[in-house]
C-alpha positions, 0 to 999 in steps of 0.5 A: 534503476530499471523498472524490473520485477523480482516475481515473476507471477504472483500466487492468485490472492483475492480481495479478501485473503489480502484484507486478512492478511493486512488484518493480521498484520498491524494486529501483530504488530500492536497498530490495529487503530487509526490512523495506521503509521506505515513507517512505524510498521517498516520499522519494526519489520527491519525495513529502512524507509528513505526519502530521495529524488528520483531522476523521473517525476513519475516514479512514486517509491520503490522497494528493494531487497538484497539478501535480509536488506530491505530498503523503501524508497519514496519520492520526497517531492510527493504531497504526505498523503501520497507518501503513505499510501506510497510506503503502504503500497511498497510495503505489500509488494514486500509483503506479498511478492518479494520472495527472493532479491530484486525491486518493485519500480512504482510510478503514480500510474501503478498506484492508481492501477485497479484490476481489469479482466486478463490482466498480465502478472504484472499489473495484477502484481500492482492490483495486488499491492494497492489492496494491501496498501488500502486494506493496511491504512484504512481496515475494513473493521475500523472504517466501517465503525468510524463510517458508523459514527460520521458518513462525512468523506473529510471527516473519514478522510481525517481520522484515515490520514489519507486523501479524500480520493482514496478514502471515497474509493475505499468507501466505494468497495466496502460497498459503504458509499 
């Protein structure tokens, strides 16, 4: 499948309109706790989510819509940490810029991209997305009350059931660590 983008410029979105957004999200749907299943959430938007074997070992998932069908895809040799952020990841693609037709191809680079100065759309496509993902497994309001209750990284980690890795970074831009 080629590595193809079906926005071709997102609308400008900052940290915090993507933080509510996500918000709003898992309220709506009744999954405002931890740890946020972001399967369950797919589900209850009409999107399948599958796991395959991607022909490169670098691609992580993909998300694509054709006409009211949307189908995640992510890469069943992944580790289950990687597998969630992953389908979160997909899921803000979905979310914030599958407007019309076409695919987000996600290797393990653009999981981990972050914003730089003057980037082009579709990096800033990606940065975009891992906020959302971060925002969606690890809300703002629900790490600051667990951060409240234990400062210990693995513990956090634990009760998020994502990586350690990403709980630090998450810590890092709350400005909590």
């Amino acid at each position: 499948m080629p590595d193809q983008h079906a926005a071709v410029a997102p609308p400008p979105r900052s940290r915090r309109e993507i933080e509510d957004q996500a918000a709003e999200i898992l309220r709506s749907h009744g999954l405002f706790s931890i740890p946020v299943d972001p399967v369950t959430l797919a589900n209850r938007e009409g999107i399948r989510v599958n796991n395959a074997k991607f022909s490169d070992e670098n691609l992580s998932g993909l998300v694509a819509k054709r006409g009211s069908n949307v189908t995640i895809l992510v890469n069943q040799s992944d580790v289950p940490f990687r597998k969630r952020f992953t389908i979160a990841h997909e899921l803000g693609h979905h979310f914030l810029h599958l407007l019309s037709d076409g695919d987000f191809v996600d290797t393990q680079v653009d999981l981990f991209r972050d914003a730089e100065a003057g980037e082009s759309a579709p990096k800033s496509v990606e940065v975009q997305a891992n906020q959302f993902a971060a925002a969606l497994l690890m809300p703002e309001t629900l790490v600051r009350q667990a951060f409240e209750k234990t400062q210990s990284l693995p513990e956090l980690a634990r009760l998020f059931n994502v990586s350690e890795e990403a709980m630090a970074i998450r810590l890092g831009r709350l400005g909590l660590a």
